[in-house]
N, C-alpha and C positions, 0 to 999 in steps of 0.2 A: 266529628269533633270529639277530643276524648278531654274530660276535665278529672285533674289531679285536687282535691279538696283538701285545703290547706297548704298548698304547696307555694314556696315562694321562687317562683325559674332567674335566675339573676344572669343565666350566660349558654347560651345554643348552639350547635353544631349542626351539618345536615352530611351524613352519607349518600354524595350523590348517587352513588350504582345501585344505592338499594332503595333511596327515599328515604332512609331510618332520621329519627331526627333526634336529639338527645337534649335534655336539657341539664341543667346544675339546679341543684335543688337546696337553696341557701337552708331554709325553712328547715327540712328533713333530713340535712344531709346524705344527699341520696340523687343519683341518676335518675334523670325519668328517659325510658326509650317509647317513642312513639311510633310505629313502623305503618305503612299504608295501609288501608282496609281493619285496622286492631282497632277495637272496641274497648278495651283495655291497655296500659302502660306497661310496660314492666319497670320494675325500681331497682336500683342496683346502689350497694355502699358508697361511702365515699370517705376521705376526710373532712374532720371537722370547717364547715361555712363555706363550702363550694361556691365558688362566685364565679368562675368562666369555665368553660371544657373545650377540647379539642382534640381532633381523631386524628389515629395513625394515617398515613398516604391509605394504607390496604383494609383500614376501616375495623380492623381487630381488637384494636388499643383505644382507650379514652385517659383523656389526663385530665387531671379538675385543681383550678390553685385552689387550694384550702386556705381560707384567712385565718380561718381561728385557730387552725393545729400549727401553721406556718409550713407547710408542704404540700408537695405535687402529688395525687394517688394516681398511681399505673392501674388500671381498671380494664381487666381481660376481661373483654363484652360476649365473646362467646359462653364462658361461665359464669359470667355478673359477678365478679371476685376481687377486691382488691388485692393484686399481684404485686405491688411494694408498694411503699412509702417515703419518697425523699423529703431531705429535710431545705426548706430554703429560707428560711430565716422568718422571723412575725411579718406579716401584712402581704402575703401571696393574693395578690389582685386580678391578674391575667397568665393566660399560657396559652400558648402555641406551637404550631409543629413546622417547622420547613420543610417545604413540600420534595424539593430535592435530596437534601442529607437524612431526615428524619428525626434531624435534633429537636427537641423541646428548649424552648423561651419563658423563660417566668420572667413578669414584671411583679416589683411590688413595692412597697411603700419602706422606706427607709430614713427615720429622723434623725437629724443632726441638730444638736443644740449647739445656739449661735451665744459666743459673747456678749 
C-alpha cells in the first residue's frame, strides 16, 4: 500500500499493460503515479484543482480537467511534464479519451441565468 499524506485523489485511471494506476490530486494539484511493487508514488504537475484524469489508448499521455484553471493539462508521463494547457472554459469537471479516435471529452459545468 503506498499512502500519499495529505493528498486529496478526486479522479483515477488504471494502465492496464503496465498496472500503473494514476490519480488527480485535487488537494496538491498534482498526479499521483502508483506502479506495482513502488514503495513510493511519483508526483507529477498538473493544472489548477484536477478533479478527473485519463490516459492516452498507448498509456504516454494523461489529461486531468482542471476546475480552478478551467483547462485540460496534456501531461507527458514519460517526463512528468505538463506538455500544454488547453483552455475549456470555468468548471472543467470530467475528461476522457475515446478509445478509437483518441479525441478527448471534457464535461463541465456551465451556468445560465434564467428570467
Amino acid at each position: 500500500m503506498v499512502t500519499v499524506e495529505g493528498s486529496g485523489p478526486t479522479g483515477l485511471d488504471l494502465d492496464e499493460r503496465t498496472g500503473a494506476v494514476y490519480a488527480a490530486d485535487f488537494a496538491n494539484i498534482q498526479i499521483i503515479e502508483v506502479t506495482p511493487g513502488s514503495r513510493a508514488p511519483r508526483l507529477m504537475p498538473t493544472g489548477g484543482g484536477p478533479l478527473s484524469i485519463a490516459l492516452s489508448a498507448d498509456g504516454r499521455t494523461a489529461y486531468t480537467a482542471d476546475q480552478a484553471s478551467g483547462t485540460v493539462s496534456v501531461i507527458n508521463l514519460r517526463k512528468g511534464t505538463v506538455a500544454r494547457s488547453l483552455a475549456t472554459g470555468d468548471g472543467a469537471k470530467s475528461v476522457a479519451v475515446e478509445p478509437c479516435s483518441g479525441r478527448v471529452l471534457v464535461a463541465r459545468v456551465a451556468l445560465i441565468a434564467l428570467p
